[in-house]
N, C-alpha and C positions, 0 to 999 in steps of 0.2 A: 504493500500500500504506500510504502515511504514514495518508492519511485515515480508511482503516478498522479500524488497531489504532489509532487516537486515540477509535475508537466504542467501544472496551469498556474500561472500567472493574475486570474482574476477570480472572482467568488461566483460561482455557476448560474446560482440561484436570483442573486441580486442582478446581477451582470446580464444573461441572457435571457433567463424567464419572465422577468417580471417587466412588465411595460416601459418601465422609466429605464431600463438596462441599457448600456451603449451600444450591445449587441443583440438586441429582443430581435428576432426574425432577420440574424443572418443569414441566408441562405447556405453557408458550411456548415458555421457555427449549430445553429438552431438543431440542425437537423442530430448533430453528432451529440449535443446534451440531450435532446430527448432518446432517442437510444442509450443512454446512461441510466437516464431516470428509470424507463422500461425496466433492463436488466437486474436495475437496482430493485426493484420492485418485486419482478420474479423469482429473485432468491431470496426474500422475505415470502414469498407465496401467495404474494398478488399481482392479478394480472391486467388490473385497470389504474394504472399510473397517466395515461393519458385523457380520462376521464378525470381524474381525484388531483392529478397534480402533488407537488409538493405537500400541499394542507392537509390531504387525505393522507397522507402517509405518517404524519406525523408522530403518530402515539408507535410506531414503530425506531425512531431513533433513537433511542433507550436500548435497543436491543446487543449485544456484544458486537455480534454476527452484520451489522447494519454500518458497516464499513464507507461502501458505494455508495449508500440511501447520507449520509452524513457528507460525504463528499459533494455529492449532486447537491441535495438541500442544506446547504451550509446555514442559511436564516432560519430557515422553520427546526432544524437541529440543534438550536441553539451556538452552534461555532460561533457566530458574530456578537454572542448574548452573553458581556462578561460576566450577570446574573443569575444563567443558568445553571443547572448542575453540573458539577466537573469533572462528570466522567466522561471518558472517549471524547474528551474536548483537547484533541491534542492531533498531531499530523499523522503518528502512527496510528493514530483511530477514525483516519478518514478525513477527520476538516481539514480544510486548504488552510493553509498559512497567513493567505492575503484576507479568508474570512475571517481567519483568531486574529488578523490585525487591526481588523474594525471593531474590536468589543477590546483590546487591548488600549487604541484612538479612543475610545469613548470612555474608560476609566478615567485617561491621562487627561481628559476634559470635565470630570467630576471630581468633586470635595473628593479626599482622604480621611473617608468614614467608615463606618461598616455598615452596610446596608444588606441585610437579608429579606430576601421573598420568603415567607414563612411556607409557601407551598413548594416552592422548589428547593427549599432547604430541606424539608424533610422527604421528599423524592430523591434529595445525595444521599440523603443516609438511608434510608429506605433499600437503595439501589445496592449498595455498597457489599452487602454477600454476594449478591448474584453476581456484580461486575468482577469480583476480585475471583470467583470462584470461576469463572467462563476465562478470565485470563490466565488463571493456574491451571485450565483442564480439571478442577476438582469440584466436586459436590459439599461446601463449605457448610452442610448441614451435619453431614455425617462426621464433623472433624473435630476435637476436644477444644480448638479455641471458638467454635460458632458460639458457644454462651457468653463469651468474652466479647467477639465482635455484637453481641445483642447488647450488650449493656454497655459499649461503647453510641452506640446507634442510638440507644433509649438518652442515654446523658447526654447528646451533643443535641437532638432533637429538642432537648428541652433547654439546655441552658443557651441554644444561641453557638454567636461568634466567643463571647467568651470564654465557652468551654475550651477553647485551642489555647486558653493558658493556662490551662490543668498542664502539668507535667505528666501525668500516669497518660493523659489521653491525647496529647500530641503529637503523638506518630502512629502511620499507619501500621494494623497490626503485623499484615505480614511481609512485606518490602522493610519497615521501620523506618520511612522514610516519613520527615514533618509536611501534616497535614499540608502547611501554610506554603512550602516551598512546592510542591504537587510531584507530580513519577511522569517524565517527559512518555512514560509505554503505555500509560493510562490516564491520569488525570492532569487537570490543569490546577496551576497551583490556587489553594484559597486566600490569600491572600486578596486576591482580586475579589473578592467577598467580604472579609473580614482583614483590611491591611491595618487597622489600629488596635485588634487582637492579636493580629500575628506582629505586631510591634514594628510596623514600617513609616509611622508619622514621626518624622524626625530625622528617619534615623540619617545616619550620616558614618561611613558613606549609603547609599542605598540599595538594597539587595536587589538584584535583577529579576525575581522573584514582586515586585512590589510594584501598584502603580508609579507612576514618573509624580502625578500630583501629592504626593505624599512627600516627595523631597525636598530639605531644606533648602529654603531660598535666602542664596547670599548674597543678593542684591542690596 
């Protein structure tokens, strides 16, 4: 997947599909992303992508397996949505790079606060055994830390951004990597969620990891 969102240059969805796109009804163009969406479609196991479009597809980008379907639909996927859930928000998981650049541009133009959507907050943690478990190939039910990731999922659900300055609960269970910096193989960092929990207002120098709006100004 790395090789072929590294072939486009522009965000599919915005760019070609949708009306205001520089390239809506290229004649190359047009033709060669909707046979994207199609395929993408098919191996989710539907077969009316040219009917439903993007929007119909939707509650399908969630899926591990929805690699292509994430690629094609980069906006309705959340890629462009630095808000959304941040799993498989990432280039190995399909979004285009130029679309994680638009929700990256739209941080760097919003306060350095924490702002959670309380529904898509609890949709990452919601998500979080099945996405880690489809990425190990394991069934993370059957496995002795699943009551550990449950009671990480139930804590973070309720306390917020905050919770990512618990020490016991700052890193993911099983990579061990901080929440707040994210796993370039699966998620995007939270940070961009939560950058004044994860401690990026001020900081100095400023973690690459962090929106640009949180950095101190030495003007």
């Amino acid at each position: 997947m790395a090789a072929e969102v590294s072939n486009w240059g522009l965000c599919i969805e915005t760019e070609i599909f949708q009306p205001s796109g520089s390239f809506h009804g290229d004649p190359l163009i047009m033709p060669m992303a909707e046979l994207m969406l199609r395929n993408a479609a098919y191996s989710l196991g539907r077969a009316d992508s040219d009917a439903v479009g993007c929007a119909g597809l939707k509650h399908l980008c969630s899926l591990p397996d929805a690699r292509l379907l994430r690629m094609v639909c980069g906006n309705t996927c959340g890629c462009s949505d630095p808000y959304a859930s941040v799993w498989h928000k990432v280039p190995t998981q399909g979004c285009l790079p130029v679309c994680l650049q638009q929700g990256t541009d739209a941080l760097a133009a919003s306060a350095c606060e924490d702002k959670v959507v309380t529904e898509e907050w609890d949709l990452l943690w919601d998500l979080y055994p099945t996405s880690l478990g489809a990425f190990y190939g394991s069934d993370m039910t059957a496995s002795s830390i699943y009551p550990v990731m449950l009671n990480l999922v139930n804590f973070m659900k309720s306390a917020g951004c905050s919770g990512l300055t618990n020490q016991s609960m700052q890193r993911e269970i099983g990579t061990r990597t901080l929440w707040c910096e994210g796993y370039p193989a699966l998620w995007r960092p939270l940070a961009g969620l939560c950058p004044v929990s994860c401690g990026c207002l001020g900081a100095n120098p400023l973690p690459t990891y962090c929106p640009s709006s949180c950095a101190v100004n030495t003007t």
